[in-house]
Each structure stands twice: as C-alpha cells, then as structure tokens.
Kinemage of the C-alpha trace (Angstrom):
@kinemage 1
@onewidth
@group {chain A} dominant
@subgroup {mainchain}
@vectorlist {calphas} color= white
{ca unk a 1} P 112.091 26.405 -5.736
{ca unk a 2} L 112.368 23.610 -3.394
{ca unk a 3} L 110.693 21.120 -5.429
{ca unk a 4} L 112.964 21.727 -8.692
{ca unk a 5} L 116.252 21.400 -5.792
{ca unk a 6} L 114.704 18.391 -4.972
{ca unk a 7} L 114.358 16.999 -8.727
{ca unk a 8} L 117.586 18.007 -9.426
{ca unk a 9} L 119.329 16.387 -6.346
{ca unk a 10} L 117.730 12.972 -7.207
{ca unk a 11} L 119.093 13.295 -10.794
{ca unk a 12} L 122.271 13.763 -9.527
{ca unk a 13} L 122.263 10.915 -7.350
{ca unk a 14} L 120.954 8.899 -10.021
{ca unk a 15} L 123.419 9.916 -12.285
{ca unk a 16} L 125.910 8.968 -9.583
{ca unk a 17} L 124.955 5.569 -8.928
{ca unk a 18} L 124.374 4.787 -12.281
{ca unk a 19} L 128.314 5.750 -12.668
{ca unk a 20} L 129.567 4.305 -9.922
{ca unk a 21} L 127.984 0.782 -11.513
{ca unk a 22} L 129.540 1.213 -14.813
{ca unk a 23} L 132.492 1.673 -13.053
{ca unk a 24} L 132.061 -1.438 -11.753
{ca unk a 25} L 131.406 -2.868 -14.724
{ca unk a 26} L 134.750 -1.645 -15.965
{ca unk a 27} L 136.671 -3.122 -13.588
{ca unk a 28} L 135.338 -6.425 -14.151
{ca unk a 29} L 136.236 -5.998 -17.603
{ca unk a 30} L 139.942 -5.033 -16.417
{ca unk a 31} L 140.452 -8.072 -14.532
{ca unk a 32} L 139.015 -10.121 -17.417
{ca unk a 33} L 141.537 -8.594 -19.530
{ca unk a 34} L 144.842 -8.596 -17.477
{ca unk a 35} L 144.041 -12.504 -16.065
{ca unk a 36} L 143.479 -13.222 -20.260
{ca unk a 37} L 146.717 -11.211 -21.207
{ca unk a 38} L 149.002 -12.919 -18.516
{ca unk a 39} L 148.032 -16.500 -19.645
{ca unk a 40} L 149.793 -15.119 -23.000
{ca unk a 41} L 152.153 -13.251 -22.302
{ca unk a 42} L 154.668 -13.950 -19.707
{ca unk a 43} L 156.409 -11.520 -18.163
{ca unk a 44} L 157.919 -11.013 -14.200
{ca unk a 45} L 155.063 -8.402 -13.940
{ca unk a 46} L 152.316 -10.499 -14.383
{ca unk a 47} L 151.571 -11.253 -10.315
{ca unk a 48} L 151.828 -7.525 -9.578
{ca unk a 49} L 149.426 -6.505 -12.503
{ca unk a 50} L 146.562 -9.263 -11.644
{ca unk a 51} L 146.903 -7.863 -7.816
{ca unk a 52} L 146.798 -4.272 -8.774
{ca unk a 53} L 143.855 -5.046 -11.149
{ca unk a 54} L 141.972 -6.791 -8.114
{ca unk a 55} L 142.274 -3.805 -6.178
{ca unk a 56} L 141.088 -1.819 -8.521
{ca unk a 57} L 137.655 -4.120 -8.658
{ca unk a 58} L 137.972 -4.080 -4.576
{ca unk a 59} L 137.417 0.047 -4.604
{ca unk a 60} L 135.389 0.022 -7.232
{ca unk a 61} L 133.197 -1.720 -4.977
{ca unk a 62} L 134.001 0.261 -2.345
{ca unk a 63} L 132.902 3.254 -4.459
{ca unk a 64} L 129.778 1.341 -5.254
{ca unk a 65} L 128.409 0.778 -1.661
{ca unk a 66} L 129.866 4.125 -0.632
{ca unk a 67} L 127.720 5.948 -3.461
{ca unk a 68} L 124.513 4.152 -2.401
{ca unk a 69} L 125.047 4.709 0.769
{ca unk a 70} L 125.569 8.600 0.522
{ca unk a 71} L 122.768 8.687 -2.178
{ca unk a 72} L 120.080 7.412 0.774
C-alpha cells in the first residue's frame, strides 16, 4: 500500500506543477492581450487594467515557485 500512496502522491504533484505552469502561461497571454487591446482602444481604464493584469502574472508566479516548492 505504501508504494501505490507514493505513486499516487507524485502524480499529484506532477499534475500540480504542470498546472501551476500553464497558469503561467496564461497570464502571459493576459498581459499580451490587455497591453495589445489598450494600444486600440482608449479608455480611462486602461492604466488600472495593465496593472491589475501584471499582478495577476506577479501571483501566478508566486503560485509557480510556491507549488515547486511544496511539491519537494
């Protein structure tokens, strides 16, 4: 029994990391988007939606490094 807990906790983890860098992915693919949109469209919201979009890249590498870091 303890080897198949073992398989299945390093499936998990790799399952988790392997989300936490598409996740990653995804937020580089946000900021891509909102910088593209607010160089055509102009709007008084522009400044707060780049900034939220960069925080959203900052935790997602949070979440990164704290997912490999828990999955050691």
């Amino acid at each position: 029994m303890t080897d198949l807990n073992i398989l299945f906790q390093n499936i998990v983890r790799i399952f988790f990391d392997i989300g936490a860098v598409l996740y990653l992915i995804f937020a580089v693919v946000v900021v891509k988007q909102v910088t593209s949109m607010s160089k055509n469209v102009y709007d008084k919201f522009n400044g707060i939606l780049i900034t939220f979009s960069y925080l959203h890249l900052v935790f997602s590498v949070f979440f990164l490094i704290l997912t490999i870091l828990l999955t050691l």
